[in-house]
C-alpha positions in Angstrom: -0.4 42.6 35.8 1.6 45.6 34.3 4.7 43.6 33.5 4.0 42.0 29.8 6.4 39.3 30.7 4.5 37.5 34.0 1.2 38.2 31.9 2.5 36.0 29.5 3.4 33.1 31.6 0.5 33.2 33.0 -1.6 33.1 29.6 0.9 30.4 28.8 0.5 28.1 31.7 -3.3 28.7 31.9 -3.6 27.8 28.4 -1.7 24.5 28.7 -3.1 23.7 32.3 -6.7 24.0 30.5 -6.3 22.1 27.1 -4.5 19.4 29.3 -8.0 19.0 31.4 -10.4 19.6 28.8 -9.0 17.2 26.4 -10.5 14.3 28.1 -14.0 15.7 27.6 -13.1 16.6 24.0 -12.4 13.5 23.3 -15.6 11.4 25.1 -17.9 13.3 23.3 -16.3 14.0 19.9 -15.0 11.0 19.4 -13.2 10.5 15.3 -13.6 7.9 13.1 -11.0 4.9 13.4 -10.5 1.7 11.3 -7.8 -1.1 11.5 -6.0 -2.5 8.7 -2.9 -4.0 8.2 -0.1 -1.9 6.0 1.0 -4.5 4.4 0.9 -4.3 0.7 3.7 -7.2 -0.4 1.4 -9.9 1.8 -1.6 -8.8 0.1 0.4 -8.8 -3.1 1.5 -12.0 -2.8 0.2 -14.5 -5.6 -1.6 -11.6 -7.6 -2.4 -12.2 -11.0 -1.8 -9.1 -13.3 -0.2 -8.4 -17.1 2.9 -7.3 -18.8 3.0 -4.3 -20.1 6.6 -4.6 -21.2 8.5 -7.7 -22.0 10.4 -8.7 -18.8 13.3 -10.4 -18.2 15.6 -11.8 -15.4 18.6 -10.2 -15.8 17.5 -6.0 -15.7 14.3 -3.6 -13.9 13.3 -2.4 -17.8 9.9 -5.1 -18.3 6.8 -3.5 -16.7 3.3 -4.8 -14.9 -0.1 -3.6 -14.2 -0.7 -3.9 -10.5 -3.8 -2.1 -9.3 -4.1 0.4 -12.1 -0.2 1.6 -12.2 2.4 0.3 -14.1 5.4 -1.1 -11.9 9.1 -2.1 -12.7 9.1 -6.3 -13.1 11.7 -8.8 -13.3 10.8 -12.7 -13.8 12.4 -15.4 -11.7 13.6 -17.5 -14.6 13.6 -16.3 -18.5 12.3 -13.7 -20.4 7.9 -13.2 -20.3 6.3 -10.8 -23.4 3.9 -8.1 -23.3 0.5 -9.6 -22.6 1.3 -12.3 -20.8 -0.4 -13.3 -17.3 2.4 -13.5 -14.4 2.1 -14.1 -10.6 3.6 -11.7 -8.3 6.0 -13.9 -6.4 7.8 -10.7 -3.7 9.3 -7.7 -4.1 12.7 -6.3 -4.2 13.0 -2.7 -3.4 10.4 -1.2 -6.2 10.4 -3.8 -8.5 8.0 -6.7 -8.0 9.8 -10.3 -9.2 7.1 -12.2 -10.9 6.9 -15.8 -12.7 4.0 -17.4 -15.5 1.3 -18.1 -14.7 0.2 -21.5 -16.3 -2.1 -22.7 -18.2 -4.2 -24.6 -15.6 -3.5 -22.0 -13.1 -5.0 -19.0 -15.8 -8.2 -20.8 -16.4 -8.7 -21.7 -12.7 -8.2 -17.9 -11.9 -10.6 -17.1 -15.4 -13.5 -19.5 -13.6 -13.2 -18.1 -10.0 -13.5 -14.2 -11.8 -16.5 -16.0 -13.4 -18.1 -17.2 -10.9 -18.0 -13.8 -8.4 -20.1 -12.1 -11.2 
């Protein structure tokens, strides 16, 4: 094969022909590591506890939470929530998660089932 052109073709379709029928080999003996999960982080978001950061309110993005170690832009349902408080993620809305109080009864039932996991 003098002609650069055909021997290039030929290293082309060689190469494809052969990956094509080895990859089934490749792939029974080397086989990767795969898991399952779902992707969805609002449904496993869903009725999260967490703290202000930053007072919130309902009417702008500018109160902040603590949501699995970062802070996040928050807006309550109803009224304004200070720093410190406990709130419940309720959805989402774009990047800012809409959260309401948590109450009293609800805190303390959350404090006993932390509790009792230790």
């Amino acid at each position: 094969m003098e002609d650069p052109l055909t021997a290039t073709f030929i290293w082309l379709f060689t190469s494809t022909v052969m990956t094509i029928a080895i990859r089934p080999f490749i792939n029974k003996y080397f086989k990767g590591e795969s898991s399952y999960k779902l992707a969805d982080e609002d449904f496993e978001a869903m009725d999260q506890v967490v703290e202000v950061t930053e007072p919130i309110n309902e009417f702008n993005n500018d109160g902040r939470i603590r949501f699995q170690g970062i802070s996040w832009q928050a807006r309550s349902l109803e009224g304004d929530i200070p720093a410190g408080v406990q709130v419940r993620i309720k959805y989402r809305d774009n990047t800012t998660w809409i959260v309401e109080p948590v109450d009293l009864i609800d805190q303390t039932g959350h404090q006993l089932k932390d509790s009792n996991r230790n």
